[in-house]
PyMOL Python script that loads the backbone (N, CA, C, O; Angstrom):
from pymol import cmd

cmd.read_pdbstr("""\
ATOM      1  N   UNK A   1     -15.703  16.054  -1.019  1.00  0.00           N
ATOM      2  CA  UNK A   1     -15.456  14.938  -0.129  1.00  0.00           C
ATOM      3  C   UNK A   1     -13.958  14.652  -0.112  1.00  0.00           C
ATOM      4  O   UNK A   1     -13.496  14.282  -1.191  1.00  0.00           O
ATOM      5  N   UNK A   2     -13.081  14.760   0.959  1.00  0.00           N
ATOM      6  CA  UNK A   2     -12.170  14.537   1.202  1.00  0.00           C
ATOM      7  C   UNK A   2     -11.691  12.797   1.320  1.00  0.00           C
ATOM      8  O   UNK A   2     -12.535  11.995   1.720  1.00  0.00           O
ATOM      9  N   UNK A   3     -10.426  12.367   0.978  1.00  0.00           N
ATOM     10  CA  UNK A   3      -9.798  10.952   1.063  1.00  0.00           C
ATOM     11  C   UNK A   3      -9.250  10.749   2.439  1.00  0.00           C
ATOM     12  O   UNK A   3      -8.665  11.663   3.019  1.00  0.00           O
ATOM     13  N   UNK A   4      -9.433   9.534   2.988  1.00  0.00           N
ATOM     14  CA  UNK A   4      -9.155   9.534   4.416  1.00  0.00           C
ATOM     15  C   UNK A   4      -7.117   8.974   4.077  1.00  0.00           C
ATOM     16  O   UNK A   4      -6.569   8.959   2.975  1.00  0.00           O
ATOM     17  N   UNK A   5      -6.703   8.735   4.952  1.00  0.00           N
ATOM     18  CA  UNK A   5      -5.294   8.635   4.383  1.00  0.00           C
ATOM     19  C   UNK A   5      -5.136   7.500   4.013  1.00  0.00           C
ATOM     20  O   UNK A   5      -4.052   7.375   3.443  1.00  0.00           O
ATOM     21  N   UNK A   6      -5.827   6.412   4.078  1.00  0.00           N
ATOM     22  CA  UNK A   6      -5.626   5.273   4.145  1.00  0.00           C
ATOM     23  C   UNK A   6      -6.261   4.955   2.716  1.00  0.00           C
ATOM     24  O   UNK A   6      -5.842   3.961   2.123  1.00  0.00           O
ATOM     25  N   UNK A   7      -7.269   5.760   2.122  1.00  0.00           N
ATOM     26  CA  UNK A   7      -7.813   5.716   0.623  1.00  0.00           C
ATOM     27  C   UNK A   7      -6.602   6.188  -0.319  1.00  0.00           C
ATOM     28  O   UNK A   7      -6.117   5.564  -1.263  1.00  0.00           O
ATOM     29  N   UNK A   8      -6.168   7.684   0.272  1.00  0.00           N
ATOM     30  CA  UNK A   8      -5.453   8.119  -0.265  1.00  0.00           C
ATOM     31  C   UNK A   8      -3.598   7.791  -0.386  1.00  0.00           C
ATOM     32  O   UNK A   8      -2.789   8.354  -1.124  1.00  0.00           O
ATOM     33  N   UNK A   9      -3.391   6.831   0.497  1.00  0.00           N
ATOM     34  CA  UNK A   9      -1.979   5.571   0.249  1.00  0.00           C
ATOM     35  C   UNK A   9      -2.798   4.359  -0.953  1.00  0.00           C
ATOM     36  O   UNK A   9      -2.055   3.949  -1.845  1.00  0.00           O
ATOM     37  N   UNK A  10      -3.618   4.064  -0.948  1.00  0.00           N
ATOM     38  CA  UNK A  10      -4.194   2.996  -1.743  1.00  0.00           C
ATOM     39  C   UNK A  10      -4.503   4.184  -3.504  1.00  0.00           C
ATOM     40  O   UNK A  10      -4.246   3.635  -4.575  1.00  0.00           O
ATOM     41  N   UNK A  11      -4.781   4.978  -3.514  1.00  0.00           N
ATOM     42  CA  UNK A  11      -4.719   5.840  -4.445  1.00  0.00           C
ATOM     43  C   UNK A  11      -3.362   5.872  -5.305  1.00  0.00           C
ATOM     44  O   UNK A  11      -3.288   5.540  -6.488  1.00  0.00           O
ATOM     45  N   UNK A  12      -2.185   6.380  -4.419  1.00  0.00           N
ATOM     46  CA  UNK A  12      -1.066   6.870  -4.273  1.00  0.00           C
ATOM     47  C   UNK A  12      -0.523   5.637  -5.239  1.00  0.00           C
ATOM     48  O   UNK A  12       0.175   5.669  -6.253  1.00  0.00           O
ATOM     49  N   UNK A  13      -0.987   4.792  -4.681  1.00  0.00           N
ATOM     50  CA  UNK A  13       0.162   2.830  -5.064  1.00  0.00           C
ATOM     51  C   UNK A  13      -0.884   3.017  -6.564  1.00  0.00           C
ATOM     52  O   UNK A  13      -0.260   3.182  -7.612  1.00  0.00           O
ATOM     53  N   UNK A  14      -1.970   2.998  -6.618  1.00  0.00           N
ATOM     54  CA  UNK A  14      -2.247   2.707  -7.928  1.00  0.00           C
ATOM     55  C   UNK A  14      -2.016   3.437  -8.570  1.00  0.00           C
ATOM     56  O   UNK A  14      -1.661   2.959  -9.647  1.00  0.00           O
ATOM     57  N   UNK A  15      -2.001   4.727  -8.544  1.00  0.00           N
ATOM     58  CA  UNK A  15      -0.795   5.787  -9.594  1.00  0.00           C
ATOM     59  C   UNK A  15       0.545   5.473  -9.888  1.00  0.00           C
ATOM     60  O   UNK A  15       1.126   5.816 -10.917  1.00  0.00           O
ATOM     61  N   UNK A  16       1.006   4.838  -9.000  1.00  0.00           N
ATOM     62  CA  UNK A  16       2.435   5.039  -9.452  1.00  0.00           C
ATOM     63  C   UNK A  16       2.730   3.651  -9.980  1.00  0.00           C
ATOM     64  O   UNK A  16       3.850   3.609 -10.489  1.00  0.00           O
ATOM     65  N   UNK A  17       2.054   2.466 -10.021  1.00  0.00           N
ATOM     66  CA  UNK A  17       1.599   1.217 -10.152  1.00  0.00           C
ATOM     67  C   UNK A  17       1.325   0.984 -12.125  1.00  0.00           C
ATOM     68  O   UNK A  17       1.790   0.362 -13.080  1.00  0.00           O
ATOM     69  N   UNK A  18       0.265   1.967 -11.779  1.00  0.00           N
ATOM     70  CA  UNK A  18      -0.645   1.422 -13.534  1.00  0.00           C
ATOM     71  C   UNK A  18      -0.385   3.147 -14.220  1.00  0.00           C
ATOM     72  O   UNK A  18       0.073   3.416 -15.330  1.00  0.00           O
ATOM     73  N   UNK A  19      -0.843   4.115 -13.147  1.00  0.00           N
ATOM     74  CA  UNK A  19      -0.659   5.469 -14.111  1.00  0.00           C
ATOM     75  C   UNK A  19       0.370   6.041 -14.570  1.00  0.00           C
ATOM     76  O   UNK A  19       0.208   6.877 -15.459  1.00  0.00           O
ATOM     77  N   UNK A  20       1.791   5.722 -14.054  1.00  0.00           N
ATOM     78  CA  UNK A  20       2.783   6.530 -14.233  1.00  0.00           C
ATOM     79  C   UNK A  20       3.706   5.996 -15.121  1.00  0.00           C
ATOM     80  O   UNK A  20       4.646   6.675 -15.538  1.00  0.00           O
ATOM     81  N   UNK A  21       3.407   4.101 -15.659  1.00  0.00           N
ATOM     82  CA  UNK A  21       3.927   3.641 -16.526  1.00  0.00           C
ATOM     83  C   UNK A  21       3.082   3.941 -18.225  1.00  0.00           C
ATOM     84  O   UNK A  21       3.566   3.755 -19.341  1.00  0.00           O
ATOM     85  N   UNK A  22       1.748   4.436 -17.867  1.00  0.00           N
ATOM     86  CA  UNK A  22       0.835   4.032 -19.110  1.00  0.00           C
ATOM     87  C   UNK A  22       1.206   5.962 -19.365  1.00  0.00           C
ATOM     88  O   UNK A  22       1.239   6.191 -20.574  1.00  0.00           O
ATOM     89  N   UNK A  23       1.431   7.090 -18.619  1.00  0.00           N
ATOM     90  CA  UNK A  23       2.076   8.710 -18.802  1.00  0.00           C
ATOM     91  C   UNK A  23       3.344   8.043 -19.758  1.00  0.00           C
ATOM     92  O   UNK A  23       3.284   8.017 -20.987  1.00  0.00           O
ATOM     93  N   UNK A  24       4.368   7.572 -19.053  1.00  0.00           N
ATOM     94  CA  UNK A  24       5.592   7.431 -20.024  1.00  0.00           C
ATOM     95  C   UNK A  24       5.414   6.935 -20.980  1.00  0.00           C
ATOM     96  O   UNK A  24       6.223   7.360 -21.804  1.00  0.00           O
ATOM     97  N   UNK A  25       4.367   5.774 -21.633  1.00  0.00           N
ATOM     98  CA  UNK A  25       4.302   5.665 -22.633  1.00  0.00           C
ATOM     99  C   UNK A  25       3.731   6.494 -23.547  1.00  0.00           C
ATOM    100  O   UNK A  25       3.960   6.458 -24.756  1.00  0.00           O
ATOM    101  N   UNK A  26       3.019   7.211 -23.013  1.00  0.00           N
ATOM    102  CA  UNK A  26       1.939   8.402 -23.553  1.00  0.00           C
ATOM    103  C   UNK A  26       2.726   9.712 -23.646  1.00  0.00           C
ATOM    104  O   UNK A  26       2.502  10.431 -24.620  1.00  0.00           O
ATOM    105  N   UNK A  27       3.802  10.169 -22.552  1.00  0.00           N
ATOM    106  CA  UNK A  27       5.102  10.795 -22.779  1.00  0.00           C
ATOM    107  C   UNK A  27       6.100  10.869 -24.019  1.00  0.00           C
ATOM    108  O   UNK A  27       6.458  11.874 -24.634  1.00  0.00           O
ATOM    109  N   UNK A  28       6.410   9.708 -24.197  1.00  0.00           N
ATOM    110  CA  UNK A  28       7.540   9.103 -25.151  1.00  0.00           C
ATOM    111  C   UNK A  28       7.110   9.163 -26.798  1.00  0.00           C
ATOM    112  O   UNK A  28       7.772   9.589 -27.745  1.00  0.00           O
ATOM    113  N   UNK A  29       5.584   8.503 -26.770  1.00  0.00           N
ATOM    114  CA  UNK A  29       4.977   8.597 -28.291  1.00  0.00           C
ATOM    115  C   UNK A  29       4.690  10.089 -28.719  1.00  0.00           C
ATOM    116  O   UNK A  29       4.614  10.392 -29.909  1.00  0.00           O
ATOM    117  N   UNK A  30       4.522  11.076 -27.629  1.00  0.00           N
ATOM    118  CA  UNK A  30       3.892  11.906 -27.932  1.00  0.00           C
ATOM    119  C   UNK A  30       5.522  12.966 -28.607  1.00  0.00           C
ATOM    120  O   UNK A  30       5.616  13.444 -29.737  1.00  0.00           O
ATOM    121  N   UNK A  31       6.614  13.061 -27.448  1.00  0.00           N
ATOM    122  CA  UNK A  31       7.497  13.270 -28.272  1.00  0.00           C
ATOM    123  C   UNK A  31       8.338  12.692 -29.462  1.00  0.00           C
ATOM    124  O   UNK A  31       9.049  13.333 -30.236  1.00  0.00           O
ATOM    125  N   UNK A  32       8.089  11.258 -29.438  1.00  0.00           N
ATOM    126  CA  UNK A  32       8.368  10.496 -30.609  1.00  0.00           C
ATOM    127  C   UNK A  32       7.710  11.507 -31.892  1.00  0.00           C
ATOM    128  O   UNK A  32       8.510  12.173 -32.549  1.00  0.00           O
ATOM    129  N   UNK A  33       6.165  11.586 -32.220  1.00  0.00           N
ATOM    130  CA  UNK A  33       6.099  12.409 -32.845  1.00  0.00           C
ATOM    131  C   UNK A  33       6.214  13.789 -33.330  1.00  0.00           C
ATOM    132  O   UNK A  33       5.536  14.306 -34.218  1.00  0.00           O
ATOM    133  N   UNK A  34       7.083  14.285 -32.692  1.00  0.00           N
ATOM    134  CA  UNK A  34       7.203  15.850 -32.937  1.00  0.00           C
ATOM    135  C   UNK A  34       8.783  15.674 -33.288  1.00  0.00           C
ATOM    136  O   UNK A  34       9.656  16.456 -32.914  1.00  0.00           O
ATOM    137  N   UNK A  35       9.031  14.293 -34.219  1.00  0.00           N
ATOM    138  CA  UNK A  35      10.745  14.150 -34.702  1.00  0.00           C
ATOM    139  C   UNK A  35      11.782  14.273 -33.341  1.00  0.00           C
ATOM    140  O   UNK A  35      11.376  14.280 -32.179  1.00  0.00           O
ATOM    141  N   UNK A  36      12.752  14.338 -33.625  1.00  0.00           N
ATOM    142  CA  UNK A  36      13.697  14.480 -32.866  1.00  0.00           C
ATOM    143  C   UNK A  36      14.700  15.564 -32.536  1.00  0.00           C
ATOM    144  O   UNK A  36      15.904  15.665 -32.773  1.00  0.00           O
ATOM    145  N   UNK A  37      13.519  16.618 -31.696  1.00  0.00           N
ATOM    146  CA  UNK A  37      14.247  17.973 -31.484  1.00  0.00           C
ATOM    147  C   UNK A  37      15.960  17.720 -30.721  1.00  0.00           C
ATOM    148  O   UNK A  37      16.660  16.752 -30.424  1.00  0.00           O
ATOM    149  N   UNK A  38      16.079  19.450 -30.639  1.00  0.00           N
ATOM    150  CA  UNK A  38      17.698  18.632 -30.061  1.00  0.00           C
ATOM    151  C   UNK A  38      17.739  18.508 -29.102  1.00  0.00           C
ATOM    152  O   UNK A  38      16.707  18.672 -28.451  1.00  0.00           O
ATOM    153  N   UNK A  39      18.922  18.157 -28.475  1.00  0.00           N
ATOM    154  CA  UNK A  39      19.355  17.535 -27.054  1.00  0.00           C
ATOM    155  C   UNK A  39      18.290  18.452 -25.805  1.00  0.00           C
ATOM    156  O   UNK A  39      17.440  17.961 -25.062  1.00  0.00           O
ATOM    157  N   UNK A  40      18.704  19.865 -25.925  1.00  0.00           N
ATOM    158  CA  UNK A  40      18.157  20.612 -24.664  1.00  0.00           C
ATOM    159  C   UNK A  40      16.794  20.482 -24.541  1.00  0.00           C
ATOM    160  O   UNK A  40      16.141  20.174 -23.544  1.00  0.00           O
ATOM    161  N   UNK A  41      16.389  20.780 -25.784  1.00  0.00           N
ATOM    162  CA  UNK A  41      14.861  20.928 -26.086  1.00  0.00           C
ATOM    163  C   UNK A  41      13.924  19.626 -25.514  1.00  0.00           C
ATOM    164  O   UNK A  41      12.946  19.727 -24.774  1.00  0.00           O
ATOM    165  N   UNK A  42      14.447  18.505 -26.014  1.00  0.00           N
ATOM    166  CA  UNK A  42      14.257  16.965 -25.502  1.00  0.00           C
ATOM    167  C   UNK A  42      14.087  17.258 -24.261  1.00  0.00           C
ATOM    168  O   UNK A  42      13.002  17.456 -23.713  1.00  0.00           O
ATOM    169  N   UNK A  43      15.419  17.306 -23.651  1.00  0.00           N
ATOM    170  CA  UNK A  43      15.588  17.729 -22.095  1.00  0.00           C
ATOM    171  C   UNK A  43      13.888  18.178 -21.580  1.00  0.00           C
ATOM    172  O   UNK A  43      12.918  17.500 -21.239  1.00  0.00           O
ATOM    173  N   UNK A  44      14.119  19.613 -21.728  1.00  0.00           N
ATOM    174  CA  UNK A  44      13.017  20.243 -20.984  1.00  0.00           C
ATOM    175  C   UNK A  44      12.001  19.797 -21.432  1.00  0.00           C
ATOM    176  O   UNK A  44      11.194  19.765 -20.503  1.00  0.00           O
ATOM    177  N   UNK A  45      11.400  19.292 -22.658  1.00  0.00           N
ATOM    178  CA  UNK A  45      10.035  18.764 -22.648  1.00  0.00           C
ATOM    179  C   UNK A  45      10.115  17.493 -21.748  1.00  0.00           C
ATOM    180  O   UNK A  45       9.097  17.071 -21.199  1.00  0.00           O
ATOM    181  N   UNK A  46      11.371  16.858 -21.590  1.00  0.00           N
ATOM    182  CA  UNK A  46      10.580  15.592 -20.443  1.00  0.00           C
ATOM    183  C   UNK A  46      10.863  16.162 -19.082  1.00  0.00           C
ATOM    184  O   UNK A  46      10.002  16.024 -18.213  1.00  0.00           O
ATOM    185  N   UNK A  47      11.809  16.691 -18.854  1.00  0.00           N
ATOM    186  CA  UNK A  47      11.671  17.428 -17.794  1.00  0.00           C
ATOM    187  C   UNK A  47       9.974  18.505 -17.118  1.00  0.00           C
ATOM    188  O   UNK A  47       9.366  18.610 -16.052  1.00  0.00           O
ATOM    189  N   UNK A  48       9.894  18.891 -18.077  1.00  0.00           N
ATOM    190  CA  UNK A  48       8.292  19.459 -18.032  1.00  0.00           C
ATOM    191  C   UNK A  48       7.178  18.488 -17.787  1.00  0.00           C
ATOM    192  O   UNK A  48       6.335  18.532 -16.891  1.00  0.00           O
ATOM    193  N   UNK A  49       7.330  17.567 -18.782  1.00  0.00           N
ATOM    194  CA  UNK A  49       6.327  16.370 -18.542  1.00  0.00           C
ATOM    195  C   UNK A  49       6.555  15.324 -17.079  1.00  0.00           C
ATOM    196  O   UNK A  49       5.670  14.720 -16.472  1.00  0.00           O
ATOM    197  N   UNK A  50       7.498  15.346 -16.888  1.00  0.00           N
ATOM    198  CA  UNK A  50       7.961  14.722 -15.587  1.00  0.00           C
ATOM    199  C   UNK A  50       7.034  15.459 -14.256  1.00  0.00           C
ATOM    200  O   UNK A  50       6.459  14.907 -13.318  1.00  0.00           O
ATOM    201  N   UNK A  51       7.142  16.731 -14.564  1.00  0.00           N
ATOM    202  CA  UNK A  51       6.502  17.952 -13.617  1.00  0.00           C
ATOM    203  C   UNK A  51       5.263  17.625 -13.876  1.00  0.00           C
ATOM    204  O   UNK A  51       4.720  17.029 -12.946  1.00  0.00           O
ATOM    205  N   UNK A  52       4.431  17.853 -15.077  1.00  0.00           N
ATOM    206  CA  UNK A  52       3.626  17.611 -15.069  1.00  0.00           C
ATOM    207  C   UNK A  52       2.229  16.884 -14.372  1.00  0.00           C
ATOM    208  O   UNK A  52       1.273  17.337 -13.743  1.00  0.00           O
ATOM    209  N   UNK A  53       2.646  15.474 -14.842  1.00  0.00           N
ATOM    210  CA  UNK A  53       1.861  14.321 -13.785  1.00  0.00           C
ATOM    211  C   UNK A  53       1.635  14.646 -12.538  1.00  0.00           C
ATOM    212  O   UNK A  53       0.813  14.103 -11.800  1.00  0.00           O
ATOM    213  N   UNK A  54       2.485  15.699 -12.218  1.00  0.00           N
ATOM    214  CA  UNK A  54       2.136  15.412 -10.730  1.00  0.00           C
ATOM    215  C   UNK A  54       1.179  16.724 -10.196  1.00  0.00           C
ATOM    216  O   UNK A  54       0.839  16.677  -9.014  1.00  0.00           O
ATOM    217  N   UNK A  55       0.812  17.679 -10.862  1.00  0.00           N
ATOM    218  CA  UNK A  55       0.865  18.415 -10.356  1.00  0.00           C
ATOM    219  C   UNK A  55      -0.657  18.312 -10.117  1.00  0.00           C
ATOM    220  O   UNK A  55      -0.957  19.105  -9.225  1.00  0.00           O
ATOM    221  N   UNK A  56      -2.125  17.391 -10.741  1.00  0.00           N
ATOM    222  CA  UNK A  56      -3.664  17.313 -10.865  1.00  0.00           C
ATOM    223  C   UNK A  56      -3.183  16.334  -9.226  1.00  0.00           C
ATOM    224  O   UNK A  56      -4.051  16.261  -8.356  1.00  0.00           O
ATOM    225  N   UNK A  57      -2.260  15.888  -9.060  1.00  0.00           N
ATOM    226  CA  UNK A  57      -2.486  14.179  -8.316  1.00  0.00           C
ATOM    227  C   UNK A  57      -1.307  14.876  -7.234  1.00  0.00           C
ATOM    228  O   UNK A  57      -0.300  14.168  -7.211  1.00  0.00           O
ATOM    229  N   UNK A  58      -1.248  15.566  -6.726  1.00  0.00           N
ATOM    230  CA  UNK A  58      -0.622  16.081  -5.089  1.00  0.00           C
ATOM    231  C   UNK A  58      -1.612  15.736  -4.306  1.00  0.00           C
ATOM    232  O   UNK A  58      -1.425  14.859  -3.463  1.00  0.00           O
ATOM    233  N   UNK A  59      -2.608  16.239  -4.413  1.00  0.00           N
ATOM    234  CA  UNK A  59      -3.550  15.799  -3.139  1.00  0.00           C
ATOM    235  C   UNK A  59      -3.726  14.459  -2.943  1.00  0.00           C
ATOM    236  O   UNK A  59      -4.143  14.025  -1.869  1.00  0.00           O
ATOM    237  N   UNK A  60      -3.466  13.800  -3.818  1.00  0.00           N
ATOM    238  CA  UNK A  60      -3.086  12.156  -3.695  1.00  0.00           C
ATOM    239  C   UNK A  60      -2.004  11.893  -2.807  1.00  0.00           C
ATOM    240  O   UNK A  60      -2.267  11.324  -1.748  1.00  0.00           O
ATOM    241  N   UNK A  61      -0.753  12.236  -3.082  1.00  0.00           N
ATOM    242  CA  UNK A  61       0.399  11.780  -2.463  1.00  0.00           C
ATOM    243  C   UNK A  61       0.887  12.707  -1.394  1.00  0.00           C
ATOM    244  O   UNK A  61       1.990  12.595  -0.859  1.00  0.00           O
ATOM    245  N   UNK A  62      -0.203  13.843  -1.050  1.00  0.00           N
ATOM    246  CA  UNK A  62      -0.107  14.420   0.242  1.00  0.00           C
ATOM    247  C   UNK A  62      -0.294  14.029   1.342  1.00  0.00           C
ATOM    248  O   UNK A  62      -1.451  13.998   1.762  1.00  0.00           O
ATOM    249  N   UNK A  63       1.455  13.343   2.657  1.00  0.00           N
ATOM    250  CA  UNK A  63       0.952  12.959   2.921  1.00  0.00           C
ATOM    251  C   UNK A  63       1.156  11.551   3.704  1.00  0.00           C
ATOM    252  O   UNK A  63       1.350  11.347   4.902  1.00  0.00           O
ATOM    253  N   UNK A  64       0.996  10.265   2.144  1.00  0.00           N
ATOM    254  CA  UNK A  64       1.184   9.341   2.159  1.00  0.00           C
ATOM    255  C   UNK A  64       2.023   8.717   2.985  1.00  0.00           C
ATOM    256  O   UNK A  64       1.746   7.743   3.685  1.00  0.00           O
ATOM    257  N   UNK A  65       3.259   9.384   2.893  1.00  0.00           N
ATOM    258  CA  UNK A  65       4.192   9.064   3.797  1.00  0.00           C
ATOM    259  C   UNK A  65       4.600   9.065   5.301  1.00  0.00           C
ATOM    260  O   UNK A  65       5.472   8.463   5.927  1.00  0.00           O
ATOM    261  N   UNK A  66       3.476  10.123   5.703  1.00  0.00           N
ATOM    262  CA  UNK A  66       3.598   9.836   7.173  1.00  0.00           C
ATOM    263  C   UNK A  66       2.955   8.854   7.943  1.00  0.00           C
ATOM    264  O   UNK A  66       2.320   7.942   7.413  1.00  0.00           O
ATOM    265  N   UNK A  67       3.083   8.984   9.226  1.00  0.00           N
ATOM    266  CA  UNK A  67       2.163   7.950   9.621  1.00  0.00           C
ATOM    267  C   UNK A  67       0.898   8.155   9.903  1.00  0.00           C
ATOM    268  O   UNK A  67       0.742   9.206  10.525  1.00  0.00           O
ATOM    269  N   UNK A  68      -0.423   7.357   9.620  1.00  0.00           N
ATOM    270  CA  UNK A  68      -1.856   7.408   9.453  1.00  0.00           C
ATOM    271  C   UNK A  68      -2.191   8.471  10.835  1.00  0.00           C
ATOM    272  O   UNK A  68      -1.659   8.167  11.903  1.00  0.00           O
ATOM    273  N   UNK A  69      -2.853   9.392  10.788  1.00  0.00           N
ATOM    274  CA  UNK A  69      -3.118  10.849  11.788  1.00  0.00           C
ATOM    275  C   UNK A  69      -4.437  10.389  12.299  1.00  0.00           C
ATOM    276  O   UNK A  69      -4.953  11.201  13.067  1.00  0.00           O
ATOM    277  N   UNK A  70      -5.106   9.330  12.087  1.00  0.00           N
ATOM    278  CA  UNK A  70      -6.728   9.098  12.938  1.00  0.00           C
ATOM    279  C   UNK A  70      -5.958   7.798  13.420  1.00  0.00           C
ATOM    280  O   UNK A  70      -6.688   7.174  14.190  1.00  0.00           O
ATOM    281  N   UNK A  71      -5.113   7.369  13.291  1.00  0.00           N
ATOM    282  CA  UNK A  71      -4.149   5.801  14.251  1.00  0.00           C
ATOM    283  C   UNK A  71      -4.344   6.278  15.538  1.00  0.00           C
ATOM    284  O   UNK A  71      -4.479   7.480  15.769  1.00  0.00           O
ATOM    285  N   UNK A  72      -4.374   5.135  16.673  1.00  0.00           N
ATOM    286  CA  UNK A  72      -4.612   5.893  18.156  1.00  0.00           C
ATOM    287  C   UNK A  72      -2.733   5.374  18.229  1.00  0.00           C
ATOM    288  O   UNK A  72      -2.130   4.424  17.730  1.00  0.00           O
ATOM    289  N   UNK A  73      -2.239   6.685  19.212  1.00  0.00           N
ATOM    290  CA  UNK A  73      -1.286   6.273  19.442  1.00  0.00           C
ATOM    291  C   UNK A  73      -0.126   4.991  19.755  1.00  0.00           C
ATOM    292  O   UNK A  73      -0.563   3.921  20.178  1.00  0.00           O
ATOM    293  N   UNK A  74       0.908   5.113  19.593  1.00  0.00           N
ATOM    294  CA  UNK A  74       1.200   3.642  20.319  1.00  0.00           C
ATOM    295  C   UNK A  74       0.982   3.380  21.874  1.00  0.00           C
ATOM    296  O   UNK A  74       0.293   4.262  22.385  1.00  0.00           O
ATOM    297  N   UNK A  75       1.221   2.810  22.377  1.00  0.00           N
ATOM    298  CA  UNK A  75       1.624   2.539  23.997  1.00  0.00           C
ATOM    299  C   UNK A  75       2.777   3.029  24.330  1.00  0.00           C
ATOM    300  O   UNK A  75       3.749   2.788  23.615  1.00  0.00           O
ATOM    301  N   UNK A  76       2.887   3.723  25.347  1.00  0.00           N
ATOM    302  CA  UNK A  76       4.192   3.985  25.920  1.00  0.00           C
ATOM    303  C   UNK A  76       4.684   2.867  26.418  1.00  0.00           C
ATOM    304  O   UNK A  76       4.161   1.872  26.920  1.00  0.00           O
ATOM    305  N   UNK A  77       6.365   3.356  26.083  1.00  0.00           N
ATOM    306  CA  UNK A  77       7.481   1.679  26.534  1.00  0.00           C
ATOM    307  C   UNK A  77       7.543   1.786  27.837  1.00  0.00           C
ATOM    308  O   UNK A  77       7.671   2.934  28.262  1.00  0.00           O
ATOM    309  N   UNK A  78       7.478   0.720  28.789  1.00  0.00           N
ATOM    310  CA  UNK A  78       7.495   0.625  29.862  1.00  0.00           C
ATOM    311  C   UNK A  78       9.219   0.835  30.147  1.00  0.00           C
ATOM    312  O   UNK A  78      10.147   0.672  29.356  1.00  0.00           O
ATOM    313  N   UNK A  79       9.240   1.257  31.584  1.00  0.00           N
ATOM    314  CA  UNK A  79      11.026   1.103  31.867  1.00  0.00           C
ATOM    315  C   UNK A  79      10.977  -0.703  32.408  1.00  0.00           C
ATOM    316  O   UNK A  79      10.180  -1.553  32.804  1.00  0.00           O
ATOM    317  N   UNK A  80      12.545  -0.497  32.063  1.00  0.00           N
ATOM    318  CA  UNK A  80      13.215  -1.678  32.717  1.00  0.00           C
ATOM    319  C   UNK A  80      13.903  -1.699  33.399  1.00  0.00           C
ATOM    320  O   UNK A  80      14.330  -2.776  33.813  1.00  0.00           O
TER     321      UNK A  80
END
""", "prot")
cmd.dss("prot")
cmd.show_as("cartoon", "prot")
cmd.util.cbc("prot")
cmd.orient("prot")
């Protein structure tokens, strides 16, 4: 079953809303425990994890940004 776009903007806001703050915390502890590798290493694991999140939840934010595709057009502007 597919998300109509209008589920899938309401999807979109609650990911980036409640899920993407409760990842960074879940991000941060998780390298918190593995000590404090060095600088690069740091780097690319959040860099990786950054990638991560997104990659189950595209079909979410595919999309979002345009304008709604079952909307009936606007009206054409009349001349003046």
């Amino acid at each position: 079953m597919s998300l109509s776009w209008k589920a899938r903007r309401r999807w979109a806001l609650v990911v980036l809303i409640l899920g993407l703050p409760a990842y960074i915390v879940v991000a941060v502890s998780l390298v918190g425990l593995l000590g404090r590798p060095g600088l690069v290493w740091e780097l690319l694991i959040f860099v990786g994890l950054g990638f991560l999140w997104m990659l189950p939840l595209r079909r979410v934010f595919l999309g979002v940004g345009r304008a709604d595709p079952d909307a009936p057009p606007p009206p054409p502007e009349g001349r003046h």
